[in-house]
PyMOL CGO cylinders between C-alpha atoms (Angstrom):
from pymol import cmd
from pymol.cgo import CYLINDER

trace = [
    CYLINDER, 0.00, 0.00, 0.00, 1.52, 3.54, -1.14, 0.3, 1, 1, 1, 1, 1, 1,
    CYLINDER, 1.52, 3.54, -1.14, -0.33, 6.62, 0.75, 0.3, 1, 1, 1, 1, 1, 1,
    CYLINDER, -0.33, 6.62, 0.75, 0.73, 10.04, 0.03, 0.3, 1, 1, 1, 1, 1, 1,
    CYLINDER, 0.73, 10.04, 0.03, 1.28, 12.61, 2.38, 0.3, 1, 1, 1, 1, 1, 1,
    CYLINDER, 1.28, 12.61, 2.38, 1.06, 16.85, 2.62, 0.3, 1, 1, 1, 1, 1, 1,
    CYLINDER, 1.06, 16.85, 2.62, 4.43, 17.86, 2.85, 0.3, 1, 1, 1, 1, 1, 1,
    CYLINDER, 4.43, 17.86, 2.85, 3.92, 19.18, 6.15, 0.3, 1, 1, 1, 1, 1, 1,
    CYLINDER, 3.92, 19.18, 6.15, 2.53, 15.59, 7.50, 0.3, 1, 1, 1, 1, 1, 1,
    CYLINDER, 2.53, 15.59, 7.50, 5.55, 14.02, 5.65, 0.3, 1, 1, 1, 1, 1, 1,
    CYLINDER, 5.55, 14.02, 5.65, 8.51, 15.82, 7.41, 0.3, 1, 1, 1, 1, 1, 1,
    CYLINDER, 8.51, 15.82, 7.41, 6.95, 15.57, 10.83, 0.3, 1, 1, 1, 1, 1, 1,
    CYLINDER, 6.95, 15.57, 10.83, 6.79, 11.61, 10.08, 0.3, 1, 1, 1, 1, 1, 1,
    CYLINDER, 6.79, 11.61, 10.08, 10.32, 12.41, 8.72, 0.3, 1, 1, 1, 1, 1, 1,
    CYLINDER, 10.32, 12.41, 8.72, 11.24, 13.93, 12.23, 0.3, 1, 1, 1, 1, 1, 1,
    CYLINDER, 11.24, 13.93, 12.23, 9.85, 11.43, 13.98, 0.3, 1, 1, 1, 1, 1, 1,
    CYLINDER, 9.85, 11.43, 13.98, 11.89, 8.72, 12.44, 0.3, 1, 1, 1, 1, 1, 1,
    CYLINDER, 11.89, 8.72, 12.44, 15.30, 11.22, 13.25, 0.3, 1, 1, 1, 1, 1, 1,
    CYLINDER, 15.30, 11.22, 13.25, 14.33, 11.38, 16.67, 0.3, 1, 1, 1, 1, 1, 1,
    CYLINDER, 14.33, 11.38, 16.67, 15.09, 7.70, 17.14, 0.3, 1, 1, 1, 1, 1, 1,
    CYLINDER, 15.09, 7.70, 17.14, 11.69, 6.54, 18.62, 0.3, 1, 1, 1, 1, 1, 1,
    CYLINDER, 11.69, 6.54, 18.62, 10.59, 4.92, 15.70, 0.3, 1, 1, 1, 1, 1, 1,
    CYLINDER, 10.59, 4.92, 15.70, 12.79, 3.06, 12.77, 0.3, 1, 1, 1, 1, 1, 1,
    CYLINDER, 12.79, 3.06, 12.77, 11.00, 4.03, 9.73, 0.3, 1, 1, 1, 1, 1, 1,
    CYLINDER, 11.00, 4.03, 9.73, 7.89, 6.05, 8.79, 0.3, 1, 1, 1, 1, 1, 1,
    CYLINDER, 7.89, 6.05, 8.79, 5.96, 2.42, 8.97, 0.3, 1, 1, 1, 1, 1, 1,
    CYLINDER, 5.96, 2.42, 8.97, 6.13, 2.73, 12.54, 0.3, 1, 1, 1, 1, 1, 1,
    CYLINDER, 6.13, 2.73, 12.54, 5.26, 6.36, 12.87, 0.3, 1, 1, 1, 1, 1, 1,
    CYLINDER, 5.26, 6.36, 12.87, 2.34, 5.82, 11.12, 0.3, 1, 1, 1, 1, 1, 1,
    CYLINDER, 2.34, 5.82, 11.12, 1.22, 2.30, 12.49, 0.3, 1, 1, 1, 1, 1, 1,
    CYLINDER, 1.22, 2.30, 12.49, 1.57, 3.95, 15.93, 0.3, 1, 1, 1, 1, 1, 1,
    CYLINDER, 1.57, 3.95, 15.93, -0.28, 7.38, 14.81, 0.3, 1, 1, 1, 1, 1, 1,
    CYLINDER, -0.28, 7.38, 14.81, -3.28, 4.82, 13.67, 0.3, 1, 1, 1, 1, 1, 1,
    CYLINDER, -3.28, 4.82, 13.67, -3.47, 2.51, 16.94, 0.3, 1, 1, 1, 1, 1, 1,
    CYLINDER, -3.47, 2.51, 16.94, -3.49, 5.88, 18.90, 0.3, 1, 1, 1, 1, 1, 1,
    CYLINDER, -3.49, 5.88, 18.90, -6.18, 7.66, 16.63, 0.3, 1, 1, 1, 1, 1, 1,
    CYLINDER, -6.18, 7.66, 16.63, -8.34, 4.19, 17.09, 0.3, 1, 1, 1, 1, 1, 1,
    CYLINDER, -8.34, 4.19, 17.09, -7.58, 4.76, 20.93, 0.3, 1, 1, 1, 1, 1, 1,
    CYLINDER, -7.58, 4.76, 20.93, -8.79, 8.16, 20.59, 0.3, 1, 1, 1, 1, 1, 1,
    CYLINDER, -8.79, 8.16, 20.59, -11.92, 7.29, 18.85, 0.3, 1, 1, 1, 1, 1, 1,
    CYLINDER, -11.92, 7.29, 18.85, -12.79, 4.51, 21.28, 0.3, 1, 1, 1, 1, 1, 1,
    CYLINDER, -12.79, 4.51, 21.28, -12.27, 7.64, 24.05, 0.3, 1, 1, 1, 1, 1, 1,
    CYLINDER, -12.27, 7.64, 24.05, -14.70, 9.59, 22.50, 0.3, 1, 1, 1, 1, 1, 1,
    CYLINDER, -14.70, 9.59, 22.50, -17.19, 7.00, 22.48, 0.3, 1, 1, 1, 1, 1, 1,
    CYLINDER, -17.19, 7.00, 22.48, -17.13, 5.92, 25.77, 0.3, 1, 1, 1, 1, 1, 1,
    CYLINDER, -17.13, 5.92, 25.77, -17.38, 9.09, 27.02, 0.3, 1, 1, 1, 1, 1, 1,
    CYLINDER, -17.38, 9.09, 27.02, -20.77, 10.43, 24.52, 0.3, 1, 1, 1, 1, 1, 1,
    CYLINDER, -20.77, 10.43, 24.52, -22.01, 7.37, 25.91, 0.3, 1, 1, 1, 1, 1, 1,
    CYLINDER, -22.01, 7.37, 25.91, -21.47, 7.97, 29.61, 0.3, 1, 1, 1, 1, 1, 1,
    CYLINDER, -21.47, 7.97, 29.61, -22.52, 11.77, 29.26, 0.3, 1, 1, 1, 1, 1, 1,
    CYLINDER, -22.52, 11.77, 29.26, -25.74, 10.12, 27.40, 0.3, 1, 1, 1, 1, 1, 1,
    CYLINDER, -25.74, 10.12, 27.40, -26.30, 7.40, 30.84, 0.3, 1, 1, 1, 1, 1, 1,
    CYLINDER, -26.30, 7.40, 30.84, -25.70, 10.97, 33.14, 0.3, 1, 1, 1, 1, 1, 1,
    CYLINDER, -25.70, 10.97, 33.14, -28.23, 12.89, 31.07, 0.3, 1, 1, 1, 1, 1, 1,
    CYLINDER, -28.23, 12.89, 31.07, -30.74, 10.05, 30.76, 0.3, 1, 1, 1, 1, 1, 1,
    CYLINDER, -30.74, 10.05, 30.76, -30.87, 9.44, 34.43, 0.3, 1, 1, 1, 1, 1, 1,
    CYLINDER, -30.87, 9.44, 34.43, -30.87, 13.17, 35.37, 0.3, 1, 1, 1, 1, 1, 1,
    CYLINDER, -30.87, 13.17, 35.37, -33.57, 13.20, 33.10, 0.3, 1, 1, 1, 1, 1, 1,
    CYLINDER, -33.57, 13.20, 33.10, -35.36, 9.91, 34.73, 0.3, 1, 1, 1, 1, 1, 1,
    CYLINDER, -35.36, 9.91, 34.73, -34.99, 12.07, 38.19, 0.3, 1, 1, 1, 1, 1, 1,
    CYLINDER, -34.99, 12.07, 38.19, -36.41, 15.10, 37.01, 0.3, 1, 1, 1, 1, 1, 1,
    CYLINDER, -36.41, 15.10, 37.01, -39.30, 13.42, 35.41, 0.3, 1, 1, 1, 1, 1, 1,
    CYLINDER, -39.30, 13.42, 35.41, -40.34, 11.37, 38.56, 0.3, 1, 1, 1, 1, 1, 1,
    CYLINDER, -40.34, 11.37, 38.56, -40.35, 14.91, 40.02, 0.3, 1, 1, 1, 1, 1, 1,
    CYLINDER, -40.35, 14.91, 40.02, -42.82, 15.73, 37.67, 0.3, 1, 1, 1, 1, 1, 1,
    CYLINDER, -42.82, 15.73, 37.67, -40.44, 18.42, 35.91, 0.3, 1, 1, 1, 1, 1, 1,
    CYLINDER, -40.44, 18.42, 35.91, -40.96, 17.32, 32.37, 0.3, 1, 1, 1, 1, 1, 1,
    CYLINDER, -40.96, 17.32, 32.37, -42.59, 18.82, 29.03, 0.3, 1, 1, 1, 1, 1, 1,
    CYLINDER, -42.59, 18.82, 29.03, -45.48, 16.46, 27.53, 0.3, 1, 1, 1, 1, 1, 1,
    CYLINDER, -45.48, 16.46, 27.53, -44.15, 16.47, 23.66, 0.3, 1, 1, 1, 1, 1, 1,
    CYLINDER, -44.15, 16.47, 23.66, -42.82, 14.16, 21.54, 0.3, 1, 1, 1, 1, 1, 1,
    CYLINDER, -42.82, 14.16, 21.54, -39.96, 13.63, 20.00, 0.3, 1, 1, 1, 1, 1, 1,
    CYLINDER, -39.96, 13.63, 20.00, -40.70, 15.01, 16.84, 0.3, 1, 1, 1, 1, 1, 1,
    CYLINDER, -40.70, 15.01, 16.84, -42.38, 18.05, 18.54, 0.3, 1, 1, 1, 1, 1, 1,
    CYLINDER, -42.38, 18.05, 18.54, -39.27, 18.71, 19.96, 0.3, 1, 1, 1, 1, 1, 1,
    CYLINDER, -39.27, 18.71, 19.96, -36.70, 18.23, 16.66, 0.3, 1, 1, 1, 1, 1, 1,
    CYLINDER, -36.70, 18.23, 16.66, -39.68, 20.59, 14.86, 0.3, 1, 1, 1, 1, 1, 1,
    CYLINDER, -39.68, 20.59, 14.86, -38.96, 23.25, 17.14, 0.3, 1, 1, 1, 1, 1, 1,
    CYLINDER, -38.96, 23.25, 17.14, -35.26, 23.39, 17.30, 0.3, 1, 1, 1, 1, 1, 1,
    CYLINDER, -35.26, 23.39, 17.30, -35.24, 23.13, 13.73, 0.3, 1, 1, 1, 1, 1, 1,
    CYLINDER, -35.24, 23.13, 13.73, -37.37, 26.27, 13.78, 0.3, 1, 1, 1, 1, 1, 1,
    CYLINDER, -37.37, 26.27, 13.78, -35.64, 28.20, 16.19, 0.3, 1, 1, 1, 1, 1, 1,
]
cmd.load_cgo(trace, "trace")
């Protein structure tokens, strides 16, 4: 597989490679992939714990009877709208 590179991307894969860490730009790049899939599975875990939080704050807040009687598409049709 050949993948081309802005200039500026290339010579900061070059300068890893001169800073000894990695041995070739193979590395740099097979290590800039596992951290971006890291990075990714970060992001989802956390949308998906801030969704839990907001769901239960929401569960609490209903039982309180602090809630708005619309539906879902009531609610998309008026932030569209806004």
């Amino acid at each position: 597989m050949h993948i081309s590179l802005t200039p500026e991307l290339e010579t900061r894969v070059k300068q890893k490679v001169a800073s000894g860490y990695y041995n070739n730009a193979s590395e740099v790049i097979r290590d800039a992939l596992r951290f971006w899939e890291k990075n990714e599975e970060l992001v989802q875990h956390m949308k998906l714990e801030m969704l839990k939080e907001r769901l239960s704050i929401g569960a609490k807040q209903a039982k309180q009877g602090k809630f708005v009687a619309q539906s879902v598409s009531e609610i998309v049709s008026e932030v569209r709208n806004a």
